[in-house]
SEPA-830659 format. One record per residue (C-alpha): residue in one letter; z, y, x. Coordinates in steps of 0.25 Angstrom, whole numbers, padded with zeros to 4 digits, always signed. Each point is the difference from the previous one (the first is absolute). Layout:
! SEPA-830659
aZYX...
//
This chain:
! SEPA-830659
x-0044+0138+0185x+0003-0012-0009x-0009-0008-0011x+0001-0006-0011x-0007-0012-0006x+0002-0002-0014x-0008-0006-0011x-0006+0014-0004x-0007+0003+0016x+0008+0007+0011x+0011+0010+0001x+0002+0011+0012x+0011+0008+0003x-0003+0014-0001x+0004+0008+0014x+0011+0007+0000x+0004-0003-0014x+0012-0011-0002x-0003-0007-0012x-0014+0003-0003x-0012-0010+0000x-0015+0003+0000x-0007-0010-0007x-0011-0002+0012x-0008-0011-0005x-0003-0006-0016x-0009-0011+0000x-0002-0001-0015x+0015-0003-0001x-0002-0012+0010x+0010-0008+0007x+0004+0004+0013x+0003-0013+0007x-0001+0004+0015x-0001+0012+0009x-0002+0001+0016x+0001+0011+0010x-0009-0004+0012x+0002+0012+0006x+0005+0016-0001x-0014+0000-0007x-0004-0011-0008x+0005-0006-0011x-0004-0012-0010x+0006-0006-0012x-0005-0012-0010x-0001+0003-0014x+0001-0011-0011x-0004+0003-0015x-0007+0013-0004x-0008+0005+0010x+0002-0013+0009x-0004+0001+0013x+0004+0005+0016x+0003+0014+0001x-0001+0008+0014x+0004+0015+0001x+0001+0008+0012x+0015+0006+0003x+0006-0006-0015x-0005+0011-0009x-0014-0003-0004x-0003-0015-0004x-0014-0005-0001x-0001-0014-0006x-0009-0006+0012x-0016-0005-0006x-0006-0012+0001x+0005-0016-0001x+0015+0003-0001x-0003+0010-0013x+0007-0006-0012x+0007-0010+0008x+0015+0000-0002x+0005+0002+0013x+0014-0005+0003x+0002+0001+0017x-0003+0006+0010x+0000-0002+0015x-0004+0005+0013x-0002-0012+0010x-0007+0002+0013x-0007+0014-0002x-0007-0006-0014x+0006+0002-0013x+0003-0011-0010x+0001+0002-0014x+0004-0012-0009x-0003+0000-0013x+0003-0008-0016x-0010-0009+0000x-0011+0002+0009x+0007-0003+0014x+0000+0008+0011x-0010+0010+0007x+0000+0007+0014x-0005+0013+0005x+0001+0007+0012x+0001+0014-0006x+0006-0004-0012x-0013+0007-0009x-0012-0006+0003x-0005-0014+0006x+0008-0009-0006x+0001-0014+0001x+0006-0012-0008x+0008-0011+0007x+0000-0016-0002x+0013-0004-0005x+0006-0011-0001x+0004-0001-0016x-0004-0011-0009x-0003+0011-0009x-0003+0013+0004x-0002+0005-0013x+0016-0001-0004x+0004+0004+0013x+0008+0013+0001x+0003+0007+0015x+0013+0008-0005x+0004+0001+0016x-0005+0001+0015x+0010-0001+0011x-0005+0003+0016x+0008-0009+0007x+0002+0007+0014x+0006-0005+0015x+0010+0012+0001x-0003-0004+0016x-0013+0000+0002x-0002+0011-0012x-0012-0008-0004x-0003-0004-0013x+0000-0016-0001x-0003-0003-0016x-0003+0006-0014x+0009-0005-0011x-0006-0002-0013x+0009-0003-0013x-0006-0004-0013x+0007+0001-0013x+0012+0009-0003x-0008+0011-0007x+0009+0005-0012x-0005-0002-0014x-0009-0011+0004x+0004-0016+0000x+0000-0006+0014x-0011-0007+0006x+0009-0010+0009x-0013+0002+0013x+0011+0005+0010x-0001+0004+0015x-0012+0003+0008x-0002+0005+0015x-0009+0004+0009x+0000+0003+0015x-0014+0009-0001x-0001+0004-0015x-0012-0008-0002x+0005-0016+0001x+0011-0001-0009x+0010-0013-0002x+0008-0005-0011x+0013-0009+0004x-0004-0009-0009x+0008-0014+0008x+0016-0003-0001x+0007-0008+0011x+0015-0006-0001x+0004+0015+0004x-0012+0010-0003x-0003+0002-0015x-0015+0004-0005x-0001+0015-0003x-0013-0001-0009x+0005-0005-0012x+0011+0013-0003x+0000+0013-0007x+0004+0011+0012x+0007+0012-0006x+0005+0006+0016x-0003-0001+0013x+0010+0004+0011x+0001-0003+0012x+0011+0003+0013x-0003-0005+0016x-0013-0007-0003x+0005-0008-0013x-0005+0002-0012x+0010+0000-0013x-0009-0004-0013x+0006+0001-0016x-0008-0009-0009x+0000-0001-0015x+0009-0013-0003x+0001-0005+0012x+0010+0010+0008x-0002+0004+0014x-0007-0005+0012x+0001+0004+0015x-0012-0003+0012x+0002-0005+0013x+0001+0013+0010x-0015+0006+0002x-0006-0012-0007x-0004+0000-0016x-0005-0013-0001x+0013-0006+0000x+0010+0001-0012x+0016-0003-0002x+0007+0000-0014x+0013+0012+0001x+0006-0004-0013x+0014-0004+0003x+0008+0006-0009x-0010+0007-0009x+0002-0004-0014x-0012+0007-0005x-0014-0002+0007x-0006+0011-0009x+0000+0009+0011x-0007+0015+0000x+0004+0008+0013x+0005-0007+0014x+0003+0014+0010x+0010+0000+0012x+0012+0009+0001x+0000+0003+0016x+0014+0006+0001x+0006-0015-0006x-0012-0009+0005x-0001-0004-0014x-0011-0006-0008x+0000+0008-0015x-0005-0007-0010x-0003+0003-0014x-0002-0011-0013x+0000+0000-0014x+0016-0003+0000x+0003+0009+0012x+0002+0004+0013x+0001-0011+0012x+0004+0003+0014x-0001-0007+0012x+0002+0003+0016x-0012-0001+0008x+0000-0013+0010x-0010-0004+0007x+0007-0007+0011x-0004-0015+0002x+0014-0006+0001x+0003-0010+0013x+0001-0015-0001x+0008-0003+0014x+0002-0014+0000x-0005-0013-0007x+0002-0016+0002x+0000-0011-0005x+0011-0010+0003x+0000-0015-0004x+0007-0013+0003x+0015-0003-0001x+0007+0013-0003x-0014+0007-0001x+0004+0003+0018x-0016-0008+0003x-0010+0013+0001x-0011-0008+0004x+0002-0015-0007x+0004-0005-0013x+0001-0012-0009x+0003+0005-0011x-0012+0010-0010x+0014+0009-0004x+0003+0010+0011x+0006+0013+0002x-0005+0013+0002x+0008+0012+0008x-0006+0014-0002x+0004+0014+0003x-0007+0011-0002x+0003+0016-0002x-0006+0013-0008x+0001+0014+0007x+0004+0012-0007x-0002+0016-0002x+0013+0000+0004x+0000-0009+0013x+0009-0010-0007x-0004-0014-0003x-0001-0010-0013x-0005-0012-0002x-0013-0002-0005x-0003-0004-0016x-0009-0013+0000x-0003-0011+0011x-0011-0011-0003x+0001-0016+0009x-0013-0007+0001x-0007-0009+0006x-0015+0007-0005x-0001+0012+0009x-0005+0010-0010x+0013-0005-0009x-0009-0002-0012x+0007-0013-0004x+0014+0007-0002x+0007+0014-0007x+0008+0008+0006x+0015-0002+0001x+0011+0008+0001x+0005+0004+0014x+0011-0008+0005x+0004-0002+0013x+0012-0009-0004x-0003-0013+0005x+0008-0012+0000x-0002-0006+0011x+0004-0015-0007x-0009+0001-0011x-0015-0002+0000x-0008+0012-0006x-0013-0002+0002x-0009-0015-0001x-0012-0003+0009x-0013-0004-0006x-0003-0014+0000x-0004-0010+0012x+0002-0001+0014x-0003+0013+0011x+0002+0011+0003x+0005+0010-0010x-0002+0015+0001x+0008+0008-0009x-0004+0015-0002x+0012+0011-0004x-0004+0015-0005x+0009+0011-0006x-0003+0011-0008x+0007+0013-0008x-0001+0006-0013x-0011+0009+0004x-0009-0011+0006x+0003+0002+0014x-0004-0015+0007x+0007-0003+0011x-0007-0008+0012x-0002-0015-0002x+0008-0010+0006x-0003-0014+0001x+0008-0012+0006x-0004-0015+0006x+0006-0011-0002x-0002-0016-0001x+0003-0008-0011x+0000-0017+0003x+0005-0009-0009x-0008-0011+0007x+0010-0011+0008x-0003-0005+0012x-0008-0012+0003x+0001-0011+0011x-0014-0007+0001x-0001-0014+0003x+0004-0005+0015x+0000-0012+0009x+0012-0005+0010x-0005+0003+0014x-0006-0010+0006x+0012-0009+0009x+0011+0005-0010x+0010-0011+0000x+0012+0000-0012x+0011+0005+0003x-0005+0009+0012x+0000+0013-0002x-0015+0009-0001x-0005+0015-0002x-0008+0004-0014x-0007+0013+0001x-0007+0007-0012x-0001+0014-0004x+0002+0006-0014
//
């Protein structure tokens, strides 16, 4: 059978009859905003406007909107997550039950104001190996006909302790400051569209950590992200169109990294001079089993790089021109290398010691040796 939601309650098809819908549920004209098939018996769907609320119905054809707490709330997801079902809702958060109809509970969330925050979307984020489910995916903001609340990603583990991303690093971005229209999601990483800020994708099996995927895109009004399997394409639709991208996920491979000083740059391991040269060569696997270079590299000598931007890829060194300088004062210098592509794959970090001395040497002062006669010859040991 197939449904649908409209904003005037659910349609069925009518067996045996092409082109036929029975209208199965009205809801005072209420929004349809969700609907999900548990199993071959259960059914639910949320209901925003008219007769607001959760609706249960056993087989599709007979809706009942479900009593209690939830009644008049406008219910915009729904998701099954570790035998309990979670419904998300415009305004007042998100509750669990483990029936789905009675004994429900609300959850503590992690929104600076609960009261503007819309759940449009859950996503179960699942290890396709184990076949166990590792997190639930809450997005909020993204409900049409509504102005964004800008309160982002949440995730729980167990349904009950929930987290907000809400810190950036030189690489990750915060995730609980954006409007999320879709979540998507291909070998444990998550694909999210935002309202004005494009598209993001997570680290595999891990939602707390965030990569900008807006190369490219010259509209970050984005509505739905969705995978094309047979292209291993990414499908993305904005206000100005459709964007596509391939699907990579394969950290590219920084081989080789030093740092050479001294004259013609040939010293790895002393230099007098703060400009030295870098020699780096690093690769980028594809579908296809061919190879490219990869997009960016970033030179520091801060390991976390947050001191420098990133560059663009270029493993055509001269080897009689400097193209990197040493931070001041004597010692050992450690100089850290890192590449990257335009899907925020990060390559391993290299990282190169040498020593940089501008200080001369110095004779202390010394005596003749006793019995030392002019033009008789003696022996003067001292160590530099």
């Amino acid at each position: 059978d197939v449904y649908a939601m409209t904003d005037n309650g659910i349609y069925k098809t009518i067996n045996d009859n092409d082109g036929e819908w029975a209208h199965v549920l009205d809801a005072n004209s209420g929004s349809v905003q969700t609907m999900l098939q548990v199993d071959s018996l259960n059914f639910w769907a949320g209901v925003r406007f008219g007769d607001a609320g959760l609706y249960h119905s056993k087989g599709g054809e007979s809706w009942q909107r479900v009593s209690g707490i939830l009644e008049g709330m406008n219910v915009t997801a729904l998701a099954w997550y570790q035998n309990q079902l979670f419904v998300g809702t415009d305004g007042n958060g998100i509750y669990y039950s483990e029936d789905g109809l009675t004994g429900w509970h609300a959850v503590q969330l992690p929104f600076e104001n609960e009261q503007d925050s819309r759940i449009s979307q859950f996503y179960v984020l699942w290890d396709e190996n184990e076949e166990t489910e590792l997190f639930l995916i809450a997005g909020s903001g993204g409900v049409t006909g509504v102005d964004g609340d800008d309160q982002g990603l949440i995730f729980s583990s167990d349904g009950f302790e929930w987290f907000s991303i809400n810190e950036g690093s030189v690489d990750h971005v915060r995730m609980d400051d954006k409007d999320i229209r879709t979540i998507s999601e291909l070998d444990g990483v998550l694909y999210v569209a935002t309202e004005g800020h494009g598209v993001f994708r997570s680290e595999k099996y891990d939602p707390s950590r965030w990569f900008p995927l807006n190369t490219g895109l010259t509209d970050l009004n984005t509505r739905d992200i969705f995978l094309f399997f047979c292209t291993n394409q990414l499908v993305l639709s904005t206000l100005e169109g459709v964007f596509t991208q391939k699907v990579d996920i394969e950290n590219p491979v920084l081989e080789y990294f030093d740092i050479g000083g001294g004259k013609g740059f040939e010293n790895s391991d002393y230099t007098n001079s703060r400009d030295v040269r870098f020699f780096i060569f690093a690769f980028d696997s594809l579908v296809d089993g061919t190879f490219k270079n990869p997009d960016f590299m970033r030179i520091s000598e801060t390991p976390d790089f947050s001191d420098v931007p990133w560059l663009v890829y270029n493993d055509d060194i001269s080897f009689s021109q400097p193209n990197f300088t040493l931070s001041e004062g004597d010692g050992q210098k450690t100089v850290y290398a890192q590449v990257r592509d335009h899907s925020w794959n990060l390559s391993e970090v290299f990282s190169w010691d040498i020593i940089f001395d501008q200080t001369l040497p110095q004779f202390g002062p010394h005596t003749p040796p006793a019995g030392a006669r002019v033009g008789q010859p003696i022996t003067v040991s001292f160590s530099v």
